[in-house]
C-alpha positions in Angstrom: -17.6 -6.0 -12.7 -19.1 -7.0 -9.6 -16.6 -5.2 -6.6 -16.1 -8.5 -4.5 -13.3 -8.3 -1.6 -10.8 -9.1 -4.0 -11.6 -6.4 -6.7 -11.4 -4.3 -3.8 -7.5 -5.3 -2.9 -7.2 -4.3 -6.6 -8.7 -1.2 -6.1 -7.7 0.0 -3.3 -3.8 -0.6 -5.2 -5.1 1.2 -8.7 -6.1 4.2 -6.7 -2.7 4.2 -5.0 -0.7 3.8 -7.9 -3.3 5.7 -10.5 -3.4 2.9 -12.7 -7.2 3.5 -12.5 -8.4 6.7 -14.5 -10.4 8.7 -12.1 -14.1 8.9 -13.2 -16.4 12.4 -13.3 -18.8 11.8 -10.7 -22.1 10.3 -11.0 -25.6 11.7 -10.0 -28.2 9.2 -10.9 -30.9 10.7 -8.4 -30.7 14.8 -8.3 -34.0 15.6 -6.1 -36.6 14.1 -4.2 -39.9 15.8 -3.0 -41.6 14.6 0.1 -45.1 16.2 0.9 -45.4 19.1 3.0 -47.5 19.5 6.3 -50.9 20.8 4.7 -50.9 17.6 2.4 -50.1 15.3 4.7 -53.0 17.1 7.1 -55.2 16.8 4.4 -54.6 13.3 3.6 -54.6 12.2 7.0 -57.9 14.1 7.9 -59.6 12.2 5.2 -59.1 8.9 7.2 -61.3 7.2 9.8 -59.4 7.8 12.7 -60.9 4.8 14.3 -59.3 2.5 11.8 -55.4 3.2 12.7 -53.7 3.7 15.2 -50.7 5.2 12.9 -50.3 7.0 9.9 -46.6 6.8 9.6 -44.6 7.4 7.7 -46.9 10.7 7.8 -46.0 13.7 9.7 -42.5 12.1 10.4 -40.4 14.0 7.8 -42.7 17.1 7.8 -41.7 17.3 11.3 -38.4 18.7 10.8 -39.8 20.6 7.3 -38.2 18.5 5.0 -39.1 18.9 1.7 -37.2 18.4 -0.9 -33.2 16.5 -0.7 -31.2 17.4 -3.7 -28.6 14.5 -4.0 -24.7 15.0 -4.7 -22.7 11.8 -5.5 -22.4 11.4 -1.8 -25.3 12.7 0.2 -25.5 12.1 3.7 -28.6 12.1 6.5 -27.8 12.4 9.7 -29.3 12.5 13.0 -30.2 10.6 16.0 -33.1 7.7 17.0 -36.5 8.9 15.6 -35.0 12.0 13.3 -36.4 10.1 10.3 -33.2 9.4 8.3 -34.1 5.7 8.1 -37.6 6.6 7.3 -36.2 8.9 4.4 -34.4 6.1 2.8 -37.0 3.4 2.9 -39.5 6.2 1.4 -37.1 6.6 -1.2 -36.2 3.1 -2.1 -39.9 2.5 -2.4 -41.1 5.2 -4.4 -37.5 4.3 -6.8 -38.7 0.1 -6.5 -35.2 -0.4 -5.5 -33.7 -3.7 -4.5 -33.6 -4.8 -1.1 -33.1 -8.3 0.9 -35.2 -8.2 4.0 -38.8 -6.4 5.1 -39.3 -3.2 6.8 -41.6 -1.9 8.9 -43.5 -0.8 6.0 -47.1 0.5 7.4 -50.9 0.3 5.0 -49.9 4.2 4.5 -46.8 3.8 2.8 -48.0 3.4 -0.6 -49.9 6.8 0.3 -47.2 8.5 1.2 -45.5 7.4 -1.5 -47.5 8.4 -3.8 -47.6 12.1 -2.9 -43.7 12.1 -3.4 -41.5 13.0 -6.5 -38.1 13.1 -7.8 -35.8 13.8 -10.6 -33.4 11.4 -12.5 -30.1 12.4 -14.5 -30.6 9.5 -17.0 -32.3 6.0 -16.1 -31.4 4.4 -12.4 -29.0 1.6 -13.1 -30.5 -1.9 -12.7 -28.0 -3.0 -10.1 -29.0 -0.2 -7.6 -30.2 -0.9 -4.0 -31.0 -0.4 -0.5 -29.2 -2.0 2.1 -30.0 -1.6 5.6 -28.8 -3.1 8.7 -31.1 -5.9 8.9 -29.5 -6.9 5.5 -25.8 -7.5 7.3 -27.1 -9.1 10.4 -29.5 -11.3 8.4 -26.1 -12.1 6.4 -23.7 -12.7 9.7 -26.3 -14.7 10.9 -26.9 -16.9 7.9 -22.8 -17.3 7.9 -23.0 -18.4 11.6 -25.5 -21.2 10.9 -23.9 -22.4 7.6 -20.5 -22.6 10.5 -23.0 -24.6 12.5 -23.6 -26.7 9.9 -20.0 -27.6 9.1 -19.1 -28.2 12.2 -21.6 -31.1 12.3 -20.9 -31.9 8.7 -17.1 -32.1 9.5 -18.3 -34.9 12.0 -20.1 -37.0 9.9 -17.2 -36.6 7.2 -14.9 -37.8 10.1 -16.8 -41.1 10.5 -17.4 -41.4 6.4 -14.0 -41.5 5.6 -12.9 -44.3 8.4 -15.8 -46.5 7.0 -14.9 -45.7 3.4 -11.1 -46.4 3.9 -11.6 -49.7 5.4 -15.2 -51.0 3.1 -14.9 -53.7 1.7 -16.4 -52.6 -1.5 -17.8 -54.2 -4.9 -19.7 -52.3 -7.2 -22.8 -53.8 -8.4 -24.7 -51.7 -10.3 -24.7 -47.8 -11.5 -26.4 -47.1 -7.9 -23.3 -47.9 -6.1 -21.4 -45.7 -8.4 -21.0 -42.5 -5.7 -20.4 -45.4 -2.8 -17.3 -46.2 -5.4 -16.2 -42.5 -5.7 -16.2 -42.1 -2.0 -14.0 -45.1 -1.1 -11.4 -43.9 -3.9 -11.7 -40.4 -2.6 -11.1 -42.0 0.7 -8.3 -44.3 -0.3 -6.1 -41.8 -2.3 -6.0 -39.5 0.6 -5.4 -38.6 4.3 -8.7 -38.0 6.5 -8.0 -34.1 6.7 -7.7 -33.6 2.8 -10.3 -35.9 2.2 -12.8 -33.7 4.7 -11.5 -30.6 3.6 -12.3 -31.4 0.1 -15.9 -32.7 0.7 -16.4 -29.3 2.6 -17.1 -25.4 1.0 -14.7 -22.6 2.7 -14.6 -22.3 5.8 -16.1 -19.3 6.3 -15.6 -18.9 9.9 -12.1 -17.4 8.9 -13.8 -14.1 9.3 -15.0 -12.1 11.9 -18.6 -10.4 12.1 -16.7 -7.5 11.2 -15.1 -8.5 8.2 -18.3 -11.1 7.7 -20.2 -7.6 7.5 -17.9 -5.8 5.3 -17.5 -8.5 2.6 -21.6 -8.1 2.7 -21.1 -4.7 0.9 -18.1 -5.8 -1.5 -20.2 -8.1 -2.5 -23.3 -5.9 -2.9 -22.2 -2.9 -4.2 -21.3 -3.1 -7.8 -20.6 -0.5 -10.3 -22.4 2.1 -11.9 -25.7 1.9 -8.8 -27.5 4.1 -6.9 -27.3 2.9 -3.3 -28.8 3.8 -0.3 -27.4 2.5 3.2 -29.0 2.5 6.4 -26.2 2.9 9.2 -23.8 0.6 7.4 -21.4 1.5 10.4 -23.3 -1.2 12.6 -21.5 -4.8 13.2 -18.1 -2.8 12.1 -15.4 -2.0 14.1 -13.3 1.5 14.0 -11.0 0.2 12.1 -13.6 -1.6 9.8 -15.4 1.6 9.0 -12.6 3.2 8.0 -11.8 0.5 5.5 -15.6 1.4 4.5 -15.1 4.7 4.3 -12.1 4.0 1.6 -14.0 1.5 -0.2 -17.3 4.0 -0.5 -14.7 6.6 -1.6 -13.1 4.8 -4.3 -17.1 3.5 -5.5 -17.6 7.0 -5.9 -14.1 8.1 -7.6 -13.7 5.3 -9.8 -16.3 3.5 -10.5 -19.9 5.4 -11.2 -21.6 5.1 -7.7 -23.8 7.5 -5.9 -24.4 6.9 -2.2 -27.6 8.2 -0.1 -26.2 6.9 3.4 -28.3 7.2 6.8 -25.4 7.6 9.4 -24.0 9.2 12.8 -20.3 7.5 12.3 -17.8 10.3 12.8 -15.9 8.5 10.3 -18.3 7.9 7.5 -19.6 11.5 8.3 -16.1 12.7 7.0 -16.6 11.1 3.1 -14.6 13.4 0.8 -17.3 16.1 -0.8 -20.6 14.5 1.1 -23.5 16.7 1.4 -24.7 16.5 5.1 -28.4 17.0 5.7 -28.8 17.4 10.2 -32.1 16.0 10.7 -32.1 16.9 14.3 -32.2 20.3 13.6 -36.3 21.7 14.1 -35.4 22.1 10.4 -33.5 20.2 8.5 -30.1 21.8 7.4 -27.3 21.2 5.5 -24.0 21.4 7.6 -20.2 20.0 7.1 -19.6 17.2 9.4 -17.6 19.3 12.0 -20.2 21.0 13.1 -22.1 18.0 14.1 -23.1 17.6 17.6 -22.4 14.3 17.6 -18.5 15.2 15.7 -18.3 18.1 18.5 -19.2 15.4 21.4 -16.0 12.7 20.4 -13.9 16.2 19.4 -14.5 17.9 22.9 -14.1 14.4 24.9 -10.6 13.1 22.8 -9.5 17.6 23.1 -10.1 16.8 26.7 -7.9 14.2 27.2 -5.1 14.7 24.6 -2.3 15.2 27.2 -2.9 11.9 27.6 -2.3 10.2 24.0 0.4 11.9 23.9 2.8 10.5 27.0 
């Protein structure tokens, strides 16, 4: 069952009324090795360093000594800019051959590095599972804004097609005039706006880039998958990453999905039973999401002015 923004209405009331039998929780993925320093150093020292002016994605993750990630059905990397959480997905979806809709920044060593990485499966990935990364929504919103463009124009022409239509004098010929005939009936039987609004698809300028960018992930994440998101939080509002949060939640409950999610949302950060890995620590740790700098920074700023929310 595909998990479109309608299956998720119906969720989101199963859950609340247990009509939907929770699920044990998935692991598809249970570890993933990357390759420590004195590999990478010996890799890289086999190059001509004349050739490149980069090696990434070497020495990025052995930069905060991280090894090895072993996976829960949530498991979350955090850290700032340049911490390597996006970098650790992308590795990971490539070495897997997971699904994804746009390019990355994917350098002539990443087949390398690739390479001298390993990982563990619980059972065979499901078919359906994916990356999806930032550049996925926005490539998404984007292609939602031109296809608004291009009703806007078609609406126009629609406009001037139906006053011609309704007034033609029309005779049919041969087979060739047959969708000329179909247009001036269409045209004839009804009123300008039902006639236009029937020629067009949705109107898909009903939603916001918010909601444009949620529906992107009820429509991508299906169940039964491994998926790995890269700072899914971007394009959403507060409110909309709490309705993400929920919906990620219930995958996970009800419906067989395991999440590897690149983040620094204080909301996302607080998914029920997610494994936190802080990639801005020298090295990498595993911590609960309260002890976050990032967590601490809204907690001490929001402590700081509580007198305030409350008058």
């Amino acid at each position: 069952m595909q998990l479109c923004a309608s299956h998720y209405t119906e969720r989101s009331v199963f859950s609340t009324a247990k009509f939907v039998k929770e699920q044990a929780a998935m692991i598809y993925l249970s570890h993933f090795a990357f390759p420590d320093r004195e590999r990478e150093y010996s890799f890289t020292m086999s190059q001509k360093r004349t050739c490149y002016d980069t090696v990434y994605p070497f020495l990025v993750l052995s930069a905060h000594q991280l090894k090895m990630l072993d996976f829960e059905p949530v498991t979350i990397l955090y850290g700032g800019n340049g911490s390597g959480k996006t970098t650790a997905l992308n590795v990971i979806a490539e070495k897997l051959g997971l699904a994804r809709d746009t390019l990355y920044n994917r350098s002539n060593f990443f087949g390398d590095y690739t390479k001298l990485c390993s990982f563990e499966t619980i059972g065979k990935i499901p078919k359906d599972s994916r990356i999806i990364t930032s550049d996925d929504v926005f490539d998404f919103m984007l292609n939602l804004r031109f296809i608004n463009e291009g009703i806007d124009q078609r609406r126009e022409e629609l406009f001037e097609e139906y006053q011609e239509a309704k007034h033609a004098k029309f005779q049919m010929n041969s087979l060739e005039d047959y969708d000329r005939l179909k247009k001036v009936n269409a045209a004839r039987r009804n009123t300008q706006s039902k006639y236009v609004r029937s020629s067009l698809q949705d109107n898909v300028r009903e939603h916001s880039n918010g909601e444009s960018a949620f529906l992107y992930f009820a429509d991508k994440i299906k169940e039964n998958g491994l998926y790995l998101l890269d700072e899914p939080e971007n394009s959403l509002s507060p409110e909309k990453q709490q309705e993400l949060l929920r919906f990620l939640e219930d995958s996970v409950r009800f419906f067989k999905c395991q999440f590897v999610i690149a983040t620094h949302s204080p909301f996302l950060l607080s998914m029920r039973g997610a494994k936190i890995y802080d990639l801005d620590e020298e090295a990498a740790d595993v911590k609960r999401w309260t002890e976050l700098a990032n967590v601490r920074a809204y907690y001490a700023f929001f402590k700081k002015y509580e007198r305030e929310f409350e008058e």
